[in-house]
C-alpha atoms as a printed R data frame, in Angstrom:
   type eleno elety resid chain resno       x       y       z
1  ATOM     1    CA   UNK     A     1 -62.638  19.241 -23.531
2  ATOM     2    CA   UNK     A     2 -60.034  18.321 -25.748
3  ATOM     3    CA   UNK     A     3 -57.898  21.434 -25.151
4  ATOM     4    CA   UNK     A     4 -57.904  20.989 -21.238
5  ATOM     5    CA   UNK     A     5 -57.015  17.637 -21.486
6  ATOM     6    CA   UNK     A     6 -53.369  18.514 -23.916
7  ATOM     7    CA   UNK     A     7 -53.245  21.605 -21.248
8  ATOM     8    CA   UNK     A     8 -53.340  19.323 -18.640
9  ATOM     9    CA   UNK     A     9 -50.795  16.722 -19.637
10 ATOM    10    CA   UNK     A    10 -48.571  19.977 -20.920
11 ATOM    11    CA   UNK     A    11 -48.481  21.153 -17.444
12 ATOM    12    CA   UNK     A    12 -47.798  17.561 -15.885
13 ATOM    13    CA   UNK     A    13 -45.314  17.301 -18.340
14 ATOM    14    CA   UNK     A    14 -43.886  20.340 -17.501
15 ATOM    15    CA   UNK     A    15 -43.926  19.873 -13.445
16 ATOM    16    CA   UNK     A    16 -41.728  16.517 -14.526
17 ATOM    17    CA   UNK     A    17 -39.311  18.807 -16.498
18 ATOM    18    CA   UNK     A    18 -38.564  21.223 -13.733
19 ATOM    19    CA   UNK     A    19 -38.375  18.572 -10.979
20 ATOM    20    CA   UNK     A    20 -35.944  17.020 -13.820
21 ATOM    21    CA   UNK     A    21 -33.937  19.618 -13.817
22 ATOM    22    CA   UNK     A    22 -33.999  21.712 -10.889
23 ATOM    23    CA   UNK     A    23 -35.371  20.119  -8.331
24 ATOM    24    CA   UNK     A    24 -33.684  17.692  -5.331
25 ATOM    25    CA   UNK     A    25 -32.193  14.936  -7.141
26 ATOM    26    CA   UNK     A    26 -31.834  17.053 -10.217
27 ATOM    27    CA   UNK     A    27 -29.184  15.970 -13.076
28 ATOM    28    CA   UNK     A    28 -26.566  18.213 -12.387
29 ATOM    29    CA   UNK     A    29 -26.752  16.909  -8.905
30 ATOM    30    CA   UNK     A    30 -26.333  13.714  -9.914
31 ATOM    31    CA   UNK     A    31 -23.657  14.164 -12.287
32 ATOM    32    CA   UNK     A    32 -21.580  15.608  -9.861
33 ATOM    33    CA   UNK     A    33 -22.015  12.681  -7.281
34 ATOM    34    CA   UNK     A    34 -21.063  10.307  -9.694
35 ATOM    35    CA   UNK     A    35 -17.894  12.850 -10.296
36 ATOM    36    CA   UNK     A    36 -17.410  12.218  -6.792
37 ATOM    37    CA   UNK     A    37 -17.466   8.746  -6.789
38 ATOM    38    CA   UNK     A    38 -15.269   8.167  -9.687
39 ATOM    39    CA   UNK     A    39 -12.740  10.221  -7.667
40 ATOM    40    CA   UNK     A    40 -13.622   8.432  -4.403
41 ATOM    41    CA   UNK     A    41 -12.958   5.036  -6.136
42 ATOM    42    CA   UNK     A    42  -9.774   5.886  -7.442
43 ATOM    43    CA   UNK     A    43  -8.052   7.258  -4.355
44 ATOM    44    CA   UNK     A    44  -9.649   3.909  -2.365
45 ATOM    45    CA   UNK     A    45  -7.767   2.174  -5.122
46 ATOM    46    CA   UNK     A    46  -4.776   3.942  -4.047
47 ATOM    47    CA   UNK     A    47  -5.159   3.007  -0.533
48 ATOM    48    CA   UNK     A    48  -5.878  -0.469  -0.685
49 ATOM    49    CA   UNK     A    49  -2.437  -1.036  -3.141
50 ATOM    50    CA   UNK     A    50  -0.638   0.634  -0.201
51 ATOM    51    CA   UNK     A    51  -2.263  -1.510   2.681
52 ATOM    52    CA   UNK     A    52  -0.957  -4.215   0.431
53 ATOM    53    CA   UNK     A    53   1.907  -3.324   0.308
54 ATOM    54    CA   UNK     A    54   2.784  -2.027   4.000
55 ATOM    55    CA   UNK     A    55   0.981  -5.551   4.678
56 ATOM    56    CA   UNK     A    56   3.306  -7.379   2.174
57 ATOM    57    CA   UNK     A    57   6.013  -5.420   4.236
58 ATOM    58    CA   UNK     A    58   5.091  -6.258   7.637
59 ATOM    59    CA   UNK     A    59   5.136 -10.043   6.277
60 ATOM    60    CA   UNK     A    60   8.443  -9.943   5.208
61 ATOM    61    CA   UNK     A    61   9.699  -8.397   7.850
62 ATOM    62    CA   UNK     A    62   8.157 -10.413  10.839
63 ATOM    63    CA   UNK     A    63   9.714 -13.604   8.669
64 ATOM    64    CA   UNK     A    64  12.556 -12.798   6.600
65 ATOM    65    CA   UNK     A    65  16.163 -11.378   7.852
66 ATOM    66    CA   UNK     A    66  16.281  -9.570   4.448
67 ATOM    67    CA   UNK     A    67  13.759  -7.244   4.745
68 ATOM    68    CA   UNK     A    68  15.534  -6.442   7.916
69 ATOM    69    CA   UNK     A    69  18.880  -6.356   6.564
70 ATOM    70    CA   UNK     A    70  17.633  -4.437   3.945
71 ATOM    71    CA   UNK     A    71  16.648  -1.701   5.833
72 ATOM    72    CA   UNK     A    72  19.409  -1.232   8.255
73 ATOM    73    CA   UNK     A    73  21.681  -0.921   5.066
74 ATOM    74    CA   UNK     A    74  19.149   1.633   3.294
75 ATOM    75    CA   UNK     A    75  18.387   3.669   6.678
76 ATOM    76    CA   UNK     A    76  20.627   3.266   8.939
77 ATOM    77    CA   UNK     A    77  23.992   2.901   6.181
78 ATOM    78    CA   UNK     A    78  25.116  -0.228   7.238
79 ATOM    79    CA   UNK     A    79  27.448  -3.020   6.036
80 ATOM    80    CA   UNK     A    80  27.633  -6.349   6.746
81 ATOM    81    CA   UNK     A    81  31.407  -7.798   8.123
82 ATOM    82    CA   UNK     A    82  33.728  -7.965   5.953
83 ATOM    83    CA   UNK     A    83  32.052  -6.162   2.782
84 ATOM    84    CA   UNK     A    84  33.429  -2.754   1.961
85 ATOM    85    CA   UNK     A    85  31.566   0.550   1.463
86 ATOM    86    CA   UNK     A    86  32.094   2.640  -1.339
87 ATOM    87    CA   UNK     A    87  30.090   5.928  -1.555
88 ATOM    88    CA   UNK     A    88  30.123   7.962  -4.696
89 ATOM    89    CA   UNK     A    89  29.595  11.468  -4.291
90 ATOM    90    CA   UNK     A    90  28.952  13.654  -7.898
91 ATOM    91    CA   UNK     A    91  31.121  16.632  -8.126
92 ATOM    92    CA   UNK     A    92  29.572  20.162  -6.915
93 ATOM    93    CA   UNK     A    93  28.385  22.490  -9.496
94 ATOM    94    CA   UNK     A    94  31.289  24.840  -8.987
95 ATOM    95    CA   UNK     A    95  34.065  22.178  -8.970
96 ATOM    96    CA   UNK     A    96  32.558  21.393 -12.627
97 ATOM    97    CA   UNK     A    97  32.830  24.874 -13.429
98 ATOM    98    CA   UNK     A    98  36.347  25.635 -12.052
């Protein structure tokens, strides 16, 4: 009686071990979800510093002229009256070499 009993807990433990490891939510399964989520955290981390920062933007620019004025010198090159422009250009690769 003895013997069937061990057997029998044996084989429950056994059932437990493969639905452990192979079955549905087995542990490779849920070691790669977490893998997942470390990488899903991470790039919503990215996002939400951009949103701040396009928000932070859009602030600046609906209320400050220099957010405004910075931008038309950085995109569209230019200068305020009276203020001169200097552009420095780096020699070519072949002027160097000549």
């Amino acid at each position: 009686m003895f013997r069937w009993f061990i057997a029998l807990l044996l084989l429950i433990l056994l059932g437990l071990q493969y639905r452990l490891w192979f079955g549905d939510a087995n542990i490779f399964h849920i070691l790669d979800l977490q893998e997942k989520i470390a990488v899903q955290v991470d790039e919503n981390e990215r996002l939400q510093m951009r949103n701040r920062q396009l928000e932070a933007e859009v602030t600046d620019l609906k209320k400050g002229l220099s957010a405004i004025e910075e931008r038309a010198r950085s995109d569209q090159g230019m200068v305020r009256e009276g203020e001169t422009f200097y552009q420095l250009v780096e020699p070519s690769v072949e002027a160097i070499e000549n």
